[in-house]
C-alpha positions as CSV (number, residue, x, y, z in Angstrom):
1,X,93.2,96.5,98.9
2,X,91.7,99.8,98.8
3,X,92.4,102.5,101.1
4,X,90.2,102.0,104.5
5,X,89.2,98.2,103.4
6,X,90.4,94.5,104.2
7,X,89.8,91.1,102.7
8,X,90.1,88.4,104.6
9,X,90.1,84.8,102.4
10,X,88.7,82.2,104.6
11,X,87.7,79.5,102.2
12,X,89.1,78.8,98.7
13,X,88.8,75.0,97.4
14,X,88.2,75.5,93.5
15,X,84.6,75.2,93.8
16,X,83.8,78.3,96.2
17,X,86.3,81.5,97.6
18,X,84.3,82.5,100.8
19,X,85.9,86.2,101.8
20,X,85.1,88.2,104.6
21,X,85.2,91.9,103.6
22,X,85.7,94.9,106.3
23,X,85.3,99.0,105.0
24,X,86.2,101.2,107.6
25,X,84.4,104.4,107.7
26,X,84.9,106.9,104.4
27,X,87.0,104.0,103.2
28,X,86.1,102.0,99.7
29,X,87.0,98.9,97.8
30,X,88.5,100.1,94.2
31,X,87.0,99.4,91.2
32,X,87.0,95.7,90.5
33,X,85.4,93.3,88.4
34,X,83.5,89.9,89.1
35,X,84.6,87.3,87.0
36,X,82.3,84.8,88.7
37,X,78.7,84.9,90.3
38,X,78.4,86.0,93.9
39,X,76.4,85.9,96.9
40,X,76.6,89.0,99.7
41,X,75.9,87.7,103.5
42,X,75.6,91.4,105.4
43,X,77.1,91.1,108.8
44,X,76.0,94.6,110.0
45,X,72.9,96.8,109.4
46,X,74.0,99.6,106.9
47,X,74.4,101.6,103.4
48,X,77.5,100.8,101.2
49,X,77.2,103.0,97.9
50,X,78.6,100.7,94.7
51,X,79.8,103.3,91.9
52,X,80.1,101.8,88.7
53,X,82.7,102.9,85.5
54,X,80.7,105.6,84.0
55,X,79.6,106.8,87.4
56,X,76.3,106.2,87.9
57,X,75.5,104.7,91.5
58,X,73.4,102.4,93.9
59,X,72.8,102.6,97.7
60,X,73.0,98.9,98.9
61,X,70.8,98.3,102.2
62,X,72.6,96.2,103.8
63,X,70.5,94.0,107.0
64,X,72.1,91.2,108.5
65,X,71.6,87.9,107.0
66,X,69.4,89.5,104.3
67,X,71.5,87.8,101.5
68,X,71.6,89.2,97.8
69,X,73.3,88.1,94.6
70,X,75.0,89.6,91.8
71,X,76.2,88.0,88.6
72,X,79.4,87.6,87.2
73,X,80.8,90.8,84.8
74,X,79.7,93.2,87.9
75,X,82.0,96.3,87.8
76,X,82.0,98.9,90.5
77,X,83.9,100.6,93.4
78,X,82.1,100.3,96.9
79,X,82.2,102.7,99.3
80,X,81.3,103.5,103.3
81,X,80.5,106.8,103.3
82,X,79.4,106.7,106.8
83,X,81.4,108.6,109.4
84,X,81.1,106.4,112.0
85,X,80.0,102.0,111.7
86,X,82.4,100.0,109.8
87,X,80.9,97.4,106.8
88,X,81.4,93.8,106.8
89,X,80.1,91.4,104.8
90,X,80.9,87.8,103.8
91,X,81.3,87.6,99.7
92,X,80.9,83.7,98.6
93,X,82.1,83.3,94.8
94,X,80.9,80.0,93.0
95,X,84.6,79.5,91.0
């Protein structure tokens, strides 16, 4: 994983991979690439910044249990640039 983050895998049965993701503060997720469609259950109240490839960026608003999705062929780098809350959120992939 990237520096500051941790993945935690706590379903994967061919169907669905259900991971619980954790960004420590200034820490990031490196640039990755969603083969499959995803869903994104926030488990705090915050703002992770997702950079993509050519740089450009979005602030994610992230409220718990306000789920969003995303569709496979995604590409970015998320970061928690905050100094102090750590992120978590639960990623569910539909394999």
């Amino acid at each position: 994983m990237g520096t500051g983050s941790h993945a935690e895998v706590q379903q994967d049965d061919g169907r669905f991979r259900v991971t619980r993701w954790t960004i420590e503060p200034g820490g990031a997720i490196p640039m990755h690439r969603h083969e499959h469609d995803y869903v994104v259950v926030p488990l705090v109240d915050d703002t992770m910044s997702a950079v993509a490839p050519d740089g450009s960026e979005i602030a994610a608003e992230l409220r718990i249990g306000e789920s969003y999705t995303r569709i496979a062929g995604v590409e970015h780098r998320v970061e928690n640039r905050g100094s102090t809350n750590t992120i978590v959120f639960v990623e569910v992939e539909r394999l």
